[in-house]
N, C-alpha and C positions, 0 to 999 in steps of 0.2 A: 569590380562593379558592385557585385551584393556587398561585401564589408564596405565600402563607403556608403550604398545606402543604410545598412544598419546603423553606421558611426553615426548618420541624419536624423533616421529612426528610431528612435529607441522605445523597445515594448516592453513591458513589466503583468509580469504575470501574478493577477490580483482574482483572491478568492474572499468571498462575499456572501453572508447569509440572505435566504429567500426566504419568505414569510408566505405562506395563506398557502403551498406546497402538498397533497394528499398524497399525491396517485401518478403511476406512470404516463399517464396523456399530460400535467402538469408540468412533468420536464420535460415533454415534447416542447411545448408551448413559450416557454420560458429560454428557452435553447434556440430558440428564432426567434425569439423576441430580439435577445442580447446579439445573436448573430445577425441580423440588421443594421446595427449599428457601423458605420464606414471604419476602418481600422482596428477592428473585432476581428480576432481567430481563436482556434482550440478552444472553444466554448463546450464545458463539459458541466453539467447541471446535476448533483447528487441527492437524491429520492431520503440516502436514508440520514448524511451528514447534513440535510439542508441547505446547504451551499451552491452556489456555480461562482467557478472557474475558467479564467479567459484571459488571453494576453492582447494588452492592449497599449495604445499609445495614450499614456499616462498624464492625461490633461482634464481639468473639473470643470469643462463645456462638455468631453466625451463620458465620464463618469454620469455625469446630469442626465444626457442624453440617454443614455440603457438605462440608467433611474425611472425615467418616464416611460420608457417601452413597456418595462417590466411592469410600470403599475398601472399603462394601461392592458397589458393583457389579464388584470386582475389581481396582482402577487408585487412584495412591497421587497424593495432592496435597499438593503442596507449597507449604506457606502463609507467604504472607510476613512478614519481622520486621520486630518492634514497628510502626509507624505507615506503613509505605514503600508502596506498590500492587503492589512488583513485589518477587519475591524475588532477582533476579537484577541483582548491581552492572555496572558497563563491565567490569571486568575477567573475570568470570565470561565473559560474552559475548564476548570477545575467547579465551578458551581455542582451542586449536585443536581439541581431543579430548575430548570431556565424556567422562562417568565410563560412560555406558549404551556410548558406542560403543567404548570399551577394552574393557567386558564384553564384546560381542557379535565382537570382533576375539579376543578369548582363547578364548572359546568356538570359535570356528571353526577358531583354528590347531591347538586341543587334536582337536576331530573330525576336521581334516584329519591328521595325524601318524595317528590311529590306523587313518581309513579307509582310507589306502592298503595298511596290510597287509593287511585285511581283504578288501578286493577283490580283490587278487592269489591271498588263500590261496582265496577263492569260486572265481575264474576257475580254479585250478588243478583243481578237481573237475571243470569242464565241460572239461577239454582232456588228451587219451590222455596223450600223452606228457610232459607235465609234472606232472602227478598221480604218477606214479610216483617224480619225485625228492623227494617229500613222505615222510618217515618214519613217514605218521598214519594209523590208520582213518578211515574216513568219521566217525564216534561220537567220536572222540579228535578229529578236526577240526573238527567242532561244536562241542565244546565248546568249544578255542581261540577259536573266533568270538566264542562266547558271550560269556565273558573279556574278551575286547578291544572287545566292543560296548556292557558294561554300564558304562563312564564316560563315554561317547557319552551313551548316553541319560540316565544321574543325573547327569550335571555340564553338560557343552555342551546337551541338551536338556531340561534343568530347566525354562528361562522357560515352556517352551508347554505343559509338564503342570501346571506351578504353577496358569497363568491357565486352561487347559482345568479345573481341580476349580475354582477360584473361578468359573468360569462356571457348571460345573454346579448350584454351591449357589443360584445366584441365577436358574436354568429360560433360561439366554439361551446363546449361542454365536457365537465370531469365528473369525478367521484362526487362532488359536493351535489351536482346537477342532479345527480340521479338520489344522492337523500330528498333533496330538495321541495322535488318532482311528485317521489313516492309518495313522501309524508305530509306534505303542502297539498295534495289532491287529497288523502284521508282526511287532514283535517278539515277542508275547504267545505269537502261534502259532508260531514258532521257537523258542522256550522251551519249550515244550510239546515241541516235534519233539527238541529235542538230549535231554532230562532224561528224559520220559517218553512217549517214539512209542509205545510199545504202546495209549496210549488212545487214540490216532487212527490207526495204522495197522493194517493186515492184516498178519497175520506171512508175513515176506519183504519187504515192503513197504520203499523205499527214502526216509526220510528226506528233504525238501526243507526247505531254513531259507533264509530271507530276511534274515539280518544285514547281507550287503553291500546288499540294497535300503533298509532302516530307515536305515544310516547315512551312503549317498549322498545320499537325501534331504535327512539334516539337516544334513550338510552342506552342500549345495546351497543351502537354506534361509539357512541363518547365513550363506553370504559373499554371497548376495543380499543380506542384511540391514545389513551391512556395509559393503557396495557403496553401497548405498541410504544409510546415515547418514550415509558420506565425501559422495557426491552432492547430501545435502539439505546441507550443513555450507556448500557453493560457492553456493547459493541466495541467503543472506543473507549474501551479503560487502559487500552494498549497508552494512547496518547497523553489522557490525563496520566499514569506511571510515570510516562517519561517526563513531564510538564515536571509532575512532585518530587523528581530528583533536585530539582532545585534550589539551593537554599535560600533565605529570602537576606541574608545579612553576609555582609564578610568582614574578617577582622583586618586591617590594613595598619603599614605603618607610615605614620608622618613626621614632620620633623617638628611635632609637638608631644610627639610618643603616639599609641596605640588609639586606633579609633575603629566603632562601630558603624560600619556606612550601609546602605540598602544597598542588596545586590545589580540595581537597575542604575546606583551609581558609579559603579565599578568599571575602568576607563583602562584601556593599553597601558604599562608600563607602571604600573601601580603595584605594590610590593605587598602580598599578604598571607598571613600567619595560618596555618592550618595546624589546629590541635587535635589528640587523638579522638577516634570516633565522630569526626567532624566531614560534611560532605564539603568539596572541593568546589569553590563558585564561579569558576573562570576556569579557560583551559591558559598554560602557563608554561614556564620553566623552572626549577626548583634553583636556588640561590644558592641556600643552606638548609642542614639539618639532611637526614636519613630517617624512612620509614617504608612501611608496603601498602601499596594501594588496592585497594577492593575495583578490578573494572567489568566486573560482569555485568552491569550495566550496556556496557558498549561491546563487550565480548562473546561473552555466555562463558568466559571463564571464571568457576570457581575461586583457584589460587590465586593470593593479593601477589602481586609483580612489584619490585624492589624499585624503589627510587632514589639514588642518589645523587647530588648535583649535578646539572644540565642536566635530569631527563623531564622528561614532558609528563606533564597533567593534566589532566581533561578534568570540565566542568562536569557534575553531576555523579563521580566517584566516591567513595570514601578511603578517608584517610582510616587507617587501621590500628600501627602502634605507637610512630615516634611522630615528633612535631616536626614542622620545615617552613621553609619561608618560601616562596615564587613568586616570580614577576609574569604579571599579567601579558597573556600575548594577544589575543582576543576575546571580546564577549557578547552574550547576546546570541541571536542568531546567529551570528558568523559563527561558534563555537562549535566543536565537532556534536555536543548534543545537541544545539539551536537546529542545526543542517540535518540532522536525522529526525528530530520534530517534525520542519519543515517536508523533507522529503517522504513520510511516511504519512502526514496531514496530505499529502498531494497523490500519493497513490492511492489512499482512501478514497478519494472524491475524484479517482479514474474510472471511468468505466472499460471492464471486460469487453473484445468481440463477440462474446456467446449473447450479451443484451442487445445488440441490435437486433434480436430477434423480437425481445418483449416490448422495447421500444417504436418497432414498428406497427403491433397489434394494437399496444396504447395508443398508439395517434387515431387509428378509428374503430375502437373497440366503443367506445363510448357512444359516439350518434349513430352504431348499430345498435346497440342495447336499444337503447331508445326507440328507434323503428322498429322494434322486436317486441316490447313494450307496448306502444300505441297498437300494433298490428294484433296483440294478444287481447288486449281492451276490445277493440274492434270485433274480432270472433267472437267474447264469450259474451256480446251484448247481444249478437245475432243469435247464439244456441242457448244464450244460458235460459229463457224459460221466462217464470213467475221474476224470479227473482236476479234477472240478467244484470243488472246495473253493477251490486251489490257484489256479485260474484266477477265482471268484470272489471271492477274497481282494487277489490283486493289481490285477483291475477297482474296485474297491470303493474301494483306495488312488491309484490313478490320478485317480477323480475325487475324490476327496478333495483329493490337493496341487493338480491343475491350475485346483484352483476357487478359489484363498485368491486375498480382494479387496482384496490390495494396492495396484495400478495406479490401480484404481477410486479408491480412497483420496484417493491424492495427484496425480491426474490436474489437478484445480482447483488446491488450495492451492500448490501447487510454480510455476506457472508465473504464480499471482499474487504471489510473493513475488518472483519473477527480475522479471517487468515493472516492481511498484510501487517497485521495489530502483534498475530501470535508470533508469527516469525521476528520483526522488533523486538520483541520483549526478549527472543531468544540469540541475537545477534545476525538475523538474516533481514536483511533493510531489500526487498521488492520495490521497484523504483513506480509502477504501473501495475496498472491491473493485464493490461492485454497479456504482457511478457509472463505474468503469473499464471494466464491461461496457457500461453503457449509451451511454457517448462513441462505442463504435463504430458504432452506431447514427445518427448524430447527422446531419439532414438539412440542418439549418437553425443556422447561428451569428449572433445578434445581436450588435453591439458598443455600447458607450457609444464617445462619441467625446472627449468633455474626460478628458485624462490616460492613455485606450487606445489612440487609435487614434492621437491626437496626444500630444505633449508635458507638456501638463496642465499648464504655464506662458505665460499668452497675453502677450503684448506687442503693446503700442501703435506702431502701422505708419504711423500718419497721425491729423490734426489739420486739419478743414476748418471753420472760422470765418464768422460772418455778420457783420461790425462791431462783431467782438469781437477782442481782441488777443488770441493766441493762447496766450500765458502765462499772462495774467488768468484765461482760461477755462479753463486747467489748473488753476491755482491752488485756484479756489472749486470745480471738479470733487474732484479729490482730496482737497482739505478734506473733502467730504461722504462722499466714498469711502472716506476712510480709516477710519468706523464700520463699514463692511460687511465682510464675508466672505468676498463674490463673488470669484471667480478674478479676475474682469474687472475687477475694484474693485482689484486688489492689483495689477492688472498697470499701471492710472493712476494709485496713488498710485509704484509703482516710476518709472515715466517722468518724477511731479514731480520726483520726488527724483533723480534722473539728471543733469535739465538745472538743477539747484539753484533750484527755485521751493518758497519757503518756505511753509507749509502751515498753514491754524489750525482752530481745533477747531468743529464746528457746535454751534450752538444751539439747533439740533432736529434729528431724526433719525427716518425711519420707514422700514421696509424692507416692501416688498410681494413676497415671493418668488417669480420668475420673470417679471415687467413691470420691477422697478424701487424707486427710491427717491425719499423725499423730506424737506425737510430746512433748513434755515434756517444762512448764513453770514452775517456781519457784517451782518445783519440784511437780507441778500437771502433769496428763497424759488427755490430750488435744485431743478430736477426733473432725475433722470437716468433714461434705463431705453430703453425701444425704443416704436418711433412711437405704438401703442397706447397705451400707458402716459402720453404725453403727451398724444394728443386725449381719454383719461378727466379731462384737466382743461385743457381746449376750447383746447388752444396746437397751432396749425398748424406741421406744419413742410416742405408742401411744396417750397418751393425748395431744400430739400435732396435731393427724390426723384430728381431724375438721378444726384447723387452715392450715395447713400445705395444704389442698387440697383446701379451700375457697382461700387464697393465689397463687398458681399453676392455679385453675380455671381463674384471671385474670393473667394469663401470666406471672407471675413471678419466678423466682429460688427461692426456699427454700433451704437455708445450713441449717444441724443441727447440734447441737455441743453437743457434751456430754464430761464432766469433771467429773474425780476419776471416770468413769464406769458409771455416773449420767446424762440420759438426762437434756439437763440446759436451753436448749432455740433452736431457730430459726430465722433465720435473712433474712428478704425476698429481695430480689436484682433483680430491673428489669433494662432491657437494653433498652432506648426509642427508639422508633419506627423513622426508618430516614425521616422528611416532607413529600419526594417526593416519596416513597415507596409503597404508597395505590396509587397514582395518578397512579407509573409504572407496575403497575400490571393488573391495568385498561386498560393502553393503552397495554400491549402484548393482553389481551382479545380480543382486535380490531384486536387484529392479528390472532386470531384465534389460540393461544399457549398456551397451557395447562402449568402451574404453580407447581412447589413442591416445598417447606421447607425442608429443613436438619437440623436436630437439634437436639444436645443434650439433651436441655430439657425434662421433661419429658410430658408426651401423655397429660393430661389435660393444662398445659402451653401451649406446642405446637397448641393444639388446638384454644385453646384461641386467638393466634399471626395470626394462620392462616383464622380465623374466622374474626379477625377486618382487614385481611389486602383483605379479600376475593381470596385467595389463593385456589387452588382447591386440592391440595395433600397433607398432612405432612408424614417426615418421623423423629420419637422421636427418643431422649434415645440414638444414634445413636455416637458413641467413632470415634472420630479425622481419625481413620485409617480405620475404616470402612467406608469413605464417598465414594471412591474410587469404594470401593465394588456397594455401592448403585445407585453411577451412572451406570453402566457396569449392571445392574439390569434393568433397566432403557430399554438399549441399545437391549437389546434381541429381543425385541420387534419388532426391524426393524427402530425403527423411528431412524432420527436426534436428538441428546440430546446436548444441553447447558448445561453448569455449569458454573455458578458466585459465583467468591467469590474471597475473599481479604487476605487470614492467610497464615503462611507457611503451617500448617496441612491442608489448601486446595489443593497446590500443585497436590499432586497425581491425585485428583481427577476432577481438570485442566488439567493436562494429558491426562485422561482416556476419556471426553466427548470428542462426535466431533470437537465442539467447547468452549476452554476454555475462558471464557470472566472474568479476572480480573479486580477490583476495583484499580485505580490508587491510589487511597490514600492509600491503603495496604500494605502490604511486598514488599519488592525487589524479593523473590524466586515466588511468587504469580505472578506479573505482568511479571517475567522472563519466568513463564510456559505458562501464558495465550495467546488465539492467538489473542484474541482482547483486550486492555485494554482501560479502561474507566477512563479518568483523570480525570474527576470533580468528579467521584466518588460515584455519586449517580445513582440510579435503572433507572430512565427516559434511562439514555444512550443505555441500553438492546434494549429498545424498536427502539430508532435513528437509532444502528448498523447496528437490522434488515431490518427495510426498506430502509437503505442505501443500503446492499446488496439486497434484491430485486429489488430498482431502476436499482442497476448498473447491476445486470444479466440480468434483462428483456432491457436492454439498449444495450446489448455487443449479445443476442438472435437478435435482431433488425436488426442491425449492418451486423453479420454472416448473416442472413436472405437474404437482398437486396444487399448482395456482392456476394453471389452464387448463388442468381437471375438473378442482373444484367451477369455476365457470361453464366449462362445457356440460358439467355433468346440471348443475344446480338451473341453468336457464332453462329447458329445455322441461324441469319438471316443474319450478315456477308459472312458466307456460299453460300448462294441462291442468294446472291447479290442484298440484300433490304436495305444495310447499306455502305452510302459512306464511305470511309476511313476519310476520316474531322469531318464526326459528331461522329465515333465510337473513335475519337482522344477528343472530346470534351468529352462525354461522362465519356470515363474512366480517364479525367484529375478532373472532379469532382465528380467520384466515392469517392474516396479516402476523397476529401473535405467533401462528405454529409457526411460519415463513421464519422468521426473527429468530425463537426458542432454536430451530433444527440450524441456523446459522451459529449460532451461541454453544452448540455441540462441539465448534470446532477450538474453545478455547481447551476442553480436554484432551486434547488431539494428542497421542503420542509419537513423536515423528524421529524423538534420538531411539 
């Protein structure tokens, strides 16, 4: 029933820039907007890439519709053209300067040019002897302020009374509200004091204007802001890297000779030249020609890997010494770097579990501020005295600016975009943010052992015979063998074919998955599979149990084979052990993570493997569909449980762990389930992933820490009036900067 309504339904998961975005109450807002929408789900709304993300049923009545929610909740979406998920091309993304941070850079230097004089002319009122070289009355130098204040606020502080009225129309309030608020009542009442002090003063009474406060503030504001955009821009240099592996041209052949086409012309089954030092613009198959490829791109392996015809080439490589030709297999996003793009632009713009926390405070941290604000006005108009108004007025603005929840904001998203960014660049692709939280957690790692922990190519080590010639029983083995699928099957029909024993086809075949087979040559009946498997059909094969368990003792598979109902032999097949596999077992120890084996094999093998690789748990004997089981075993416990592994029959049990962490060199359904996948392939990555995700939660803990610090600490003495309104402007303009900078610590992260 659900796959027929999906086949009906079909959702597309389209991610889309938000404009007019400050502060964490913003993505509250913005995230119910869109999640209103009738056939809207996973609506996830990113603080620090500007984006929200959401799967939807892919129609431009539904698009329209969240169009308008969004800008009526005040914030403008931008929706992408004709048929694409994403409005933004490689090159868009590669800009160094988007259009919002030019704005916010003009804005600033326009407020900085005019506050400097504006400050000097304020200071010259508070100081004897420099006031007298001014040729103005107090009344005449007001209203200069005035003057030079009023494109302060109608030009550089336009965005935050635009969005403060579009807030108000819709009864909600943010970051913008509370500049708005602050520095729209200094100036309002300075306005008031330069044009017409008779309705608020006492005659005699000496005029007080706060112009130079209003326009330090926004100043202060806007080059925080600034600050912050340059700072979030260094975030995702992870993405632009991968974008700039790109080339923009490939050389192609036609049946007119050699042509230059743009790489966005480049189509399936299109035939093109790769010369040395040239990156590779299509992933493909090589035709002709020999050379070595550069893929530490997609690896983190240094050494170029040889290519010679039929092997595969991925887009965004380099060629290194010799030339070749390959035919195009796919491009574009479908290509293995378009898909690591895509899936690393998509864990960026996830959010972490640990932000439901800042998430929740932002929804109404802001119209407490605010009541916390008027409540402070209120008190210091009743205590403050002579000059109550005055001193209530600047309290009131004080907790206004030191309360905007910027930090808060971007405290999570910033420093999930630098970790999921670092590990990309390093070959470890986190599919989410949750699961990169959860990794750090992580008590217990299982491994599969065929293809992770080993090689995942077994080879035939030995050949022990009962009055059988040794070839004959290669021969009719791999004859039968060569129907299966088995690693083990492929590793004896390799060995016939090695020692050139000619091979013929069975004339029956049955495969019993995980005991064995069975099977009929030149009209013998052929059993292969392990001891079990042959006393289910009454053939003894003790006189092989010394060998058969000497054999198993060092690690290796024992197949035995019985012909005509006749034990005939044993063929022992081990799978080598992968380099870096003792090293990475080693290093999770420093982690303090307890270690298990999965393995078919049986108990003394398993022992064996686990014993040289100093592994602290095996679990033998253990059938493809049971691993599933054994994780979920595992899990009872309470702890966090990992599983690695690289097969389709790992699948489920990638699923079933917290965290599934796949081998990139593995299956497609393997790295499809896993939530972390490891492109170079080997064990070391486990151990990277881990402390990549410790770095970044103990980074993003930080973060949250000194953001609901600086707030709790900073209201509180805005309040009591021990906090100018200037430095609580300076203050929370690099709030947000430190937030950022202490995220940005984690591109130096040493994690090999």
């Amino acid at each position: 029933m659900t796959e027929n309504i999906s086949k009906i339904i079909k959702t597309e998961k389209i991610s889309v820039p938000v404009e007019g975005m400050t502060c964490a109450s913003c993505v509250t807002r913005v995230e119910k907007s869109i999640a209103k929408v009738d056939g809207v789900s996973d609506v996830v709304v990113n603080l620090a890439t500007g984006k929200a993300t959401f799967n939807i049923d892919k129609s431009q009545e539904k698009l329209n519709e969240i169009k308008k929610m969004v800008e009526d909740a005040g914030y403008k979406l931008a929706l992408p053209k004709d048929n694409s998920t994403t409005v933004e091309d490689d090159d868009a993304q590669l800009t160094p300067e988007s259009d919002f941070a030019k704005n916010v850079k003009r804005d600033f230097l326009l407020a900085l040019i005019l506050t400097i004089p504006i400050f000097i002319l304020s200071m010259s009122q508070l100081i004897e002897g420099f006031r007298g070289a001014i040729p103005f009355t107090d009344s005449q130098l007001n209203k200069i302020l005035l003057i030079l204040t009023t494109p302060v606020i109608f030009i550089s502080a336009k965005r935050f009374y635009i969005a403060f009225w579009n807030n108000l129309k819709h009864f909600t309030a943010d970051m913008n509200s509370l500049v708005a608020v602050g520095t729209g009542a200094a100036f309002l009442f300075s306005v008031l004091m330069t044009l017409f002090p008779e309705l608020i003063l006492k005659e005699g009474g000496i005029p007080h204007v706060y112009f130079d406060t209003t326009v330090v503030i926004i100043t202060l504001i806007l080059m925080g802001k600034w600050l912050e955009v340059r700072a979030k821009t260094r975030t995702g240099t992870a993405i632009k890297k991968l974008i700039a592996l790109k080339p923009k041209t490939a050389l192609i052949k036609t049946k007119d000779g050699e042509k230059v086409i743009n790489i966005n012309e480049l189509k399936a089954d299109d035939i093109v030249i790769v010369k040395p030092g040239e990156k590779i613009p299509a992933d493909g198959k090589i035709v002709a020609g020999y050379s070595t490829v550069d893929e530490s791109m997609l690896t983190g392996e240094s050494f170029p890997v040889e290519k010679t015809p039929e092997s595969k080439v991925f887009g965004g490589t380099i060629n290194k010494s010799g030339s070749f030709e390959f035919e195009v297999t796919v491009t574009g996003k479908e290509s293995v770097l378009g898909k690591i793009i895509t899936l690393v632009e998509e864990a960026q713009g996830s959010k972490a579990p640990i932000q439901k926390l800042a998430d929740k405070v932002a929804a109404v941290f802001v119209p407490i501020v605010i009541v916390i604000s008027i409540i402070t006005f209120i008190v210091w108009l009743t205590i403050g005295g002579d000059d109550a108004f005055t001193i209530a007025l600047i309290n009131f603005v004080a907790v206004l600016i030191i309360a905007c929840p910027c930090a808060m904001g971007l405290a999570t998203p910033t420093a999930l975009i630098v970790g999921i960014g670092k590990g990309a660049e390093n070959g470890i692709l986190i599919k989410d943010g949750e699961h990169l939280e959860l990794a750090h957690k992580i008590k217990t790692v299982l491994f599969d052992k065929t293809g992770t922990i080993t090689e995942g190519k077994p080879v035939v080590s030995e050949v022990i015979t009962n009055g059988y010639d040794e070839n004959e029983l290669l021969r009719l083995t791999a004859s039968i063998e060569k129907r299966s699928e088995h690693p083990l099957a492929e590793a004896i029909v390799n060995y016939a074919n090695v020692k050139g024993i000619t091979i013929s086809d069975p004339e029956e075949f049955e495969s019993t998955t995980g005991f064995g087979i069975i099977g009929k040559v030149e009209n013998k009946k052929i059993l292969v599979g392990n001891n079990n498997f042959l006393s289910n059909y009454n053939v003894a094969a003790n006189h092989f149990e010394e060998d058969a368990n000497k054999l198993s003792s060092e690690g290796k598979t024992v197949v035995f084979v019985a012909i005509d109902g006749k034990s005939s032999g044993i063929i022992a097949i081990e799978d080598p052990i992968k380099n870096t596999s003792i090293e990475a077992i080693k290093e999770l120890k420093k982690l303090n993570i307890r270690t298990v084996m999965i393995t078919g094999d049986n108990k003394l093998s398993a022992k064996h493997i686990a014993k040289q690789l100093g592994i602290d748990a095996y679990e033998a004997e253990v059938l493809p569909e049971d691993k599933a089981i054994i994780v979920a075993k595992y899990q009872k416990g309470g702890e966090t449980i990992a599983m690695v592994g690289d097969g389709i029959n790992d699948a489920p049990a990638l699923a079933q762990a917290d965290v599934g962490i796949a081998i990139g060199t593995g299956t497609d359904v393997a790295i499809e389930t896993g939530d972390i996948v490891l492109m170079k392939g080997d064990l070391l990555g486990v151990a990277r992933a881990l402390r990549l995700s410790k770095a970044t939660i103990r980074t993003i803990k930080q973060n949250l820490f000194w953001a609901f610090i600086y707030n709790t600490v900073g209201i509180p003495l805005a309040a009591i009036g021990w906090l100018n309104p200037m430095f609580a402007a300076l203050a929370m303009a690099f709030s947000s900067v430190s937030v950022i900078s202490n995220s940005l610590r984690l591109k130096r992260l040493k994690i090999w």
